[in-house]
C-alpha positions as CSV (number, residue, x, y, z in Angstrom):
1,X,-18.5,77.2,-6.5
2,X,-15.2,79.0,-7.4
3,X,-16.5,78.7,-11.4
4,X,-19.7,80.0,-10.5
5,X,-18.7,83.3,-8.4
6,X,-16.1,83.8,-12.2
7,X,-19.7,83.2,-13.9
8,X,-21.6,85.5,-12.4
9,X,-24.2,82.7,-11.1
10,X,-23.8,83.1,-7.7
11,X,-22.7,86.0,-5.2
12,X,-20.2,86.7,-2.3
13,X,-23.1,87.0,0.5
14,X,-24.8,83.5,-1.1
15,X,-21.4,81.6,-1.1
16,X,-20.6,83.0,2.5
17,X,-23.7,81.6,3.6
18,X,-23.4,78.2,1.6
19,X,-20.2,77.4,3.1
20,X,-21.8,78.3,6.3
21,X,-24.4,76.1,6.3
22,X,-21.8,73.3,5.1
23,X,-19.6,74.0,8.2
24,X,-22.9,73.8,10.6
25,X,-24.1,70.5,8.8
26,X,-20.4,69.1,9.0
27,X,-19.5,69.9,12.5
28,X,-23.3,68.0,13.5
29,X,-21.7,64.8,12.5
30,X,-19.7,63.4,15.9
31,X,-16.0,62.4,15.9
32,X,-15.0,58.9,14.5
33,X,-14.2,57.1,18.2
34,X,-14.2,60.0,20.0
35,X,-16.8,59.8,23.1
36,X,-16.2,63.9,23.5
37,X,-19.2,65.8,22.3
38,X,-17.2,68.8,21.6
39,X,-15.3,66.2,18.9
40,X,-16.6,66.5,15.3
41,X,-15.5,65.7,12.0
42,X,-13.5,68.5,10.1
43,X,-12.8,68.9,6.3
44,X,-10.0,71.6,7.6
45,X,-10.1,72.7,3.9
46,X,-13.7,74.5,3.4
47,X,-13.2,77.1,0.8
48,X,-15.6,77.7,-2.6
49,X,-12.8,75.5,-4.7
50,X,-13.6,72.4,-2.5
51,X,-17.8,73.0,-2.8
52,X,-19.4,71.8,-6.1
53,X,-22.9,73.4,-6.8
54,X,-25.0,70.5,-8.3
55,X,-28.7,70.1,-8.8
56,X,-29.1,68.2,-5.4
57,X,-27.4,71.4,-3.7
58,X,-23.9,71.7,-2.5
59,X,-21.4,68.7,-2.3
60,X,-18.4,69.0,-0.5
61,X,-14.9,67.7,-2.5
62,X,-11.6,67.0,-1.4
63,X,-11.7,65.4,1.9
64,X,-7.7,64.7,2.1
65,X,-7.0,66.9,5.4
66,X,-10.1,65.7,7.6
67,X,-10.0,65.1,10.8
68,X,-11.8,65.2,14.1
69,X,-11.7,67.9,16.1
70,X,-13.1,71.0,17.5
71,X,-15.7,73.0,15.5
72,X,-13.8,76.6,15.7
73,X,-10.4,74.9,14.3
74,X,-12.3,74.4,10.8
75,X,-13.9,77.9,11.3
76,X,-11.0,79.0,11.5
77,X,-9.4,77.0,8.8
78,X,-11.8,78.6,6.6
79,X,-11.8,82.0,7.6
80,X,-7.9,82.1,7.2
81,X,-8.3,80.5,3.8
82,X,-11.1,83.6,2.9
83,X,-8.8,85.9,4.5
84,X,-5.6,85.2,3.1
85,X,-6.9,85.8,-0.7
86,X,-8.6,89.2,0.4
87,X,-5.5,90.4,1.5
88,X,-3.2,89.3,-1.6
89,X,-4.6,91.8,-3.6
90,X,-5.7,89.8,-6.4
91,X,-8.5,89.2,-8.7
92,X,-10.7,87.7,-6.0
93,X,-9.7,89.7,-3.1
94,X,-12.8,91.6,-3.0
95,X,-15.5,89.1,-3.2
96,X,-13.5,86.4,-0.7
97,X,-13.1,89.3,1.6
98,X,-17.6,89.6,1.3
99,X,-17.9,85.9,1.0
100,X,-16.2,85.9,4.7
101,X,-18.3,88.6,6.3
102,X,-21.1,86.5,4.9
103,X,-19.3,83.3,5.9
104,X,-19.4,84.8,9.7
105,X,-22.4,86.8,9.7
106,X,-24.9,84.8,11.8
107,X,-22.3,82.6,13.2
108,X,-20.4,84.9,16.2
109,X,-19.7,82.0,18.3
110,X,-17.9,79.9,15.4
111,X,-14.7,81.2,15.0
112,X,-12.4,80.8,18.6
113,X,-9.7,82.6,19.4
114,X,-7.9,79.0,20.2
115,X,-9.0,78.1,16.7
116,X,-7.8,81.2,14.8
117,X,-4.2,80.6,15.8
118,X,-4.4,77.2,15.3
119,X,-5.6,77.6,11.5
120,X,-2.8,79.7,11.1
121,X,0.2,77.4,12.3
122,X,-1.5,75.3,10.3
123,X,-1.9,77.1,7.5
124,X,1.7,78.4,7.3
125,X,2.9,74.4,7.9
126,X,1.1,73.5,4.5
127,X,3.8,72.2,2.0
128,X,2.1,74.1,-0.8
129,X,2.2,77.1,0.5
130,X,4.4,79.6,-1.5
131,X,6.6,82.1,0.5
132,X,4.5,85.0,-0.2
133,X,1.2,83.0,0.8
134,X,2.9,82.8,4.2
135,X,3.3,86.2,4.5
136,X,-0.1,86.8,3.8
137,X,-1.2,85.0,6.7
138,X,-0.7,87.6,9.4
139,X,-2.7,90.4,7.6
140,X,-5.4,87.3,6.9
141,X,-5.5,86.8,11.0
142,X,-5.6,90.3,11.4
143,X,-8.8,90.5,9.3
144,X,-10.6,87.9,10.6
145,X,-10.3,88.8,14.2
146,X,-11.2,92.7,13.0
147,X,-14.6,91.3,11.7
148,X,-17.4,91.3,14.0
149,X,-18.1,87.0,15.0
């Protein structure tokens, strides 16, 4: 997905609303031993870099930091992920920060509060995470809990 937004074949508001629809799909599937209907699987790693666009519609890829859990954690997982690269200012910053409204728009009861922090411990605990993506992750809660969900 990340190839086609560079290409021109697909916009912010369409990806917003794939990934959407990939998080409602995903979170319809129940935990893995968990007898909690509030339990449901997570990718915890949802962005337009882990969504390949094929003939047969959107796959999901890299499935390394699933987990079960509750539905706003990966919301918010997501969202901080949209967030963080609209705030650093680069190349993408513009269309992540529209692929997000779109990624929300629709879905107000998604993203918890509970969630939001979560992602972000999480998010700032992530080994790959360079010093200045860390520092991005304030302004990338900030954003998402300015946005109307």
């Amino acid at each position: 997905m990340l190839e086609a937004f560079g290409a021109g074949e697909i916009g912010a508001r369409e990806g917003g609303g794939v990934l959407a629809g990939l998080l409602r799909a995903l979170h319809a599937v129940p935990g893995r031993g968990s007898g909690d209907a509030g339990v449901r699987v997570l990718h915890l790693d949802l962005h337009p870099d882990n969504v390949m666009l094929t003939p047969d519609g959107p796959k999901v890829i890299d499935w390394s930091n699933a987990e079960d859990g509750p539905p706003g954690l990966d919301w918010g997982m997501s969202a901080v992920i949209l967030a963080q690269v609209a705030v650093g200012g680069e190349a993408y910053a513009e269309p992540a920060r529209e692929t997000l409204v779109a990624m929300l728009d629709g879905n107000t009861d998604r993203v918890t509060q509970e969630g939001l922090a979560q992602a972000r411990v999480r998010r700032a605990a992530n080994p790959t995470m360079s010093a200045h993506e860390v520092q991005l992750l304030g302004d990338a809660e900030e954003l998402v809990r300015a946005l109307p969900h």
